[in-house]
C-alpha positions in Angstrom: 143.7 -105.7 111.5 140.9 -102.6 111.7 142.2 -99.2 111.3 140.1 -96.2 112.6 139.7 -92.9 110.7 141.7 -90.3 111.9 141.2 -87.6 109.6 140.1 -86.0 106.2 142.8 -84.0 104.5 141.6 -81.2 102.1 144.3 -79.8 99.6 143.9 -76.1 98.8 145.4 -73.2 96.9 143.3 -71.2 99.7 144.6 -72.0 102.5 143.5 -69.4 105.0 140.0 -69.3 103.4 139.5 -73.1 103.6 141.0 -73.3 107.6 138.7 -70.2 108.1 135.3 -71.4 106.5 135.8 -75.0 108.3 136.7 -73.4 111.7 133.8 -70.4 111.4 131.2 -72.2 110.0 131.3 -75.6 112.1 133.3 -74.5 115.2 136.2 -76.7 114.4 139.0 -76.5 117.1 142.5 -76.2 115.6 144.2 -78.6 117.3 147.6 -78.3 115.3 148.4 -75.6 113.0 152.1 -74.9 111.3 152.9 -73.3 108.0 150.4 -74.4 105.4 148.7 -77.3 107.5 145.6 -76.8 110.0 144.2 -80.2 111.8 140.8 -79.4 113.4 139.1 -81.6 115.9 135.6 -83.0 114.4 134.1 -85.1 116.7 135.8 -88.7 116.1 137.6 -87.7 113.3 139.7 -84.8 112.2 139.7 -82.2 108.9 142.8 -81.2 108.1 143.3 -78.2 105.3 146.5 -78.6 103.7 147.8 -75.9 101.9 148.8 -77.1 98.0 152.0 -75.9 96.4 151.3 -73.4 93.2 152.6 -76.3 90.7 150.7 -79.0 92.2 147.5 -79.9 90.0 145.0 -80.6 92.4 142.5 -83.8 91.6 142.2 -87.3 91.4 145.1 -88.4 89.6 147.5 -85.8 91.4 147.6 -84.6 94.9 143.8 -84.4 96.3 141.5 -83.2 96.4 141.0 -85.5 99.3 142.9 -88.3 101.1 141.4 -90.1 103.8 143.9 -90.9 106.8 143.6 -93.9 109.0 145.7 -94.4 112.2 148.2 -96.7 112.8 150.6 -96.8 115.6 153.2 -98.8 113.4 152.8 -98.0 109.9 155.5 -100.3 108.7 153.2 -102.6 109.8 150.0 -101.6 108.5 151.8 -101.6 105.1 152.8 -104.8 105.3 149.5 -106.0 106.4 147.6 -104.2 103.4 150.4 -105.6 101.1 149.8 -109.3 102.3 145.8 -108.2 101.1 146.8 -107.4 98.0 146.8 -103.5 97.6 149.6 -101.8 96.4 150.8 -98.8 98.2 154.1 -96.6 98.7 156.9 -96.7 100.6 156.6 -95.5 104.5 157.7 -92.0 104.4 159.9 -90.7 107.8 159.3 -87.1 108.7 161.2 -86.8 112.5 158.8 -89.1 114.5 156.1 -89.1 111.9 155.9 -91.9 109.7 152.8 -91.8 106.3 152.8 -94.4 103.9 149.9 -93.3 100.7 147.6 -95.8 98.4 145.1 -96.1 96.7 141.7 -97.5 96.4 140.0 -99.5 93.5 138.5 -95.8 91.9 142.2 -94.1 92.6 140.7 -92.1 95.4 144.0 -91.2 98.0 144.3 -93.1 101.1 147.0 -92.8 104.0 148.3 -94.2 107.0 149.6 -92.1 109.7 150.7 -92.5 113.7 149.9 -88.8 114.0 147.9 -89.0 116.9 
């Protein structure tokens, strides 16, 4: 299976600054935005800012800085299909029709798949 990037996530304690600068500075279209999370259209492939919570420890071995989403219509399966390569990821988390299932690469950096569209 191939898996196209959908997005970039950013974590922030700045929120409104980070949406801001990304949206001012490179004309980003918000294309979703609900309480802490903005999803701007970047030509192919998404930036989203996600707001951090005040105890979360943002960096490699915690929550960010980064996590790189790919796509998959049926992320049960995409699991399953990494697992059967060898990676070890989560378990397929349900959030009302959205289903994200996390990883990691060889260096620990934060992978994701997602059927957000």
């Amino acid at each position: 299976m191939k898996y196209a990037m959908r997005r970039v996530i950013l974590f922030t304690h700045n929120f409104a600054a980070m949406r801001d600068f990304y949206s001012d500075t490179f004309g980003l279209e918000i294309v979703e935005e609900d309480d802490g999370w903005a999803d701007m259209a970047a030509e192919g492939c998404n930036i989203a800012i996600h707001a951090a919570g005040t105890k979360v420890t943002i960096g490699p071995d915690f929550e960010g800085p980064h996590k790189i989403v790919f796509h998959a219509d049926d992320v049960h399966e995409a699991r399953a299909d990494v697992i059967a390569r060898g990676v070890a990821i989560g378990e397929v988390q349900v959030f009302g029709d959205l289903r994200l299932c996390d990883g990691s690469d060889p260096d620990g950096n934060r992978f994701q798949f997602s059927n957000r569209p």
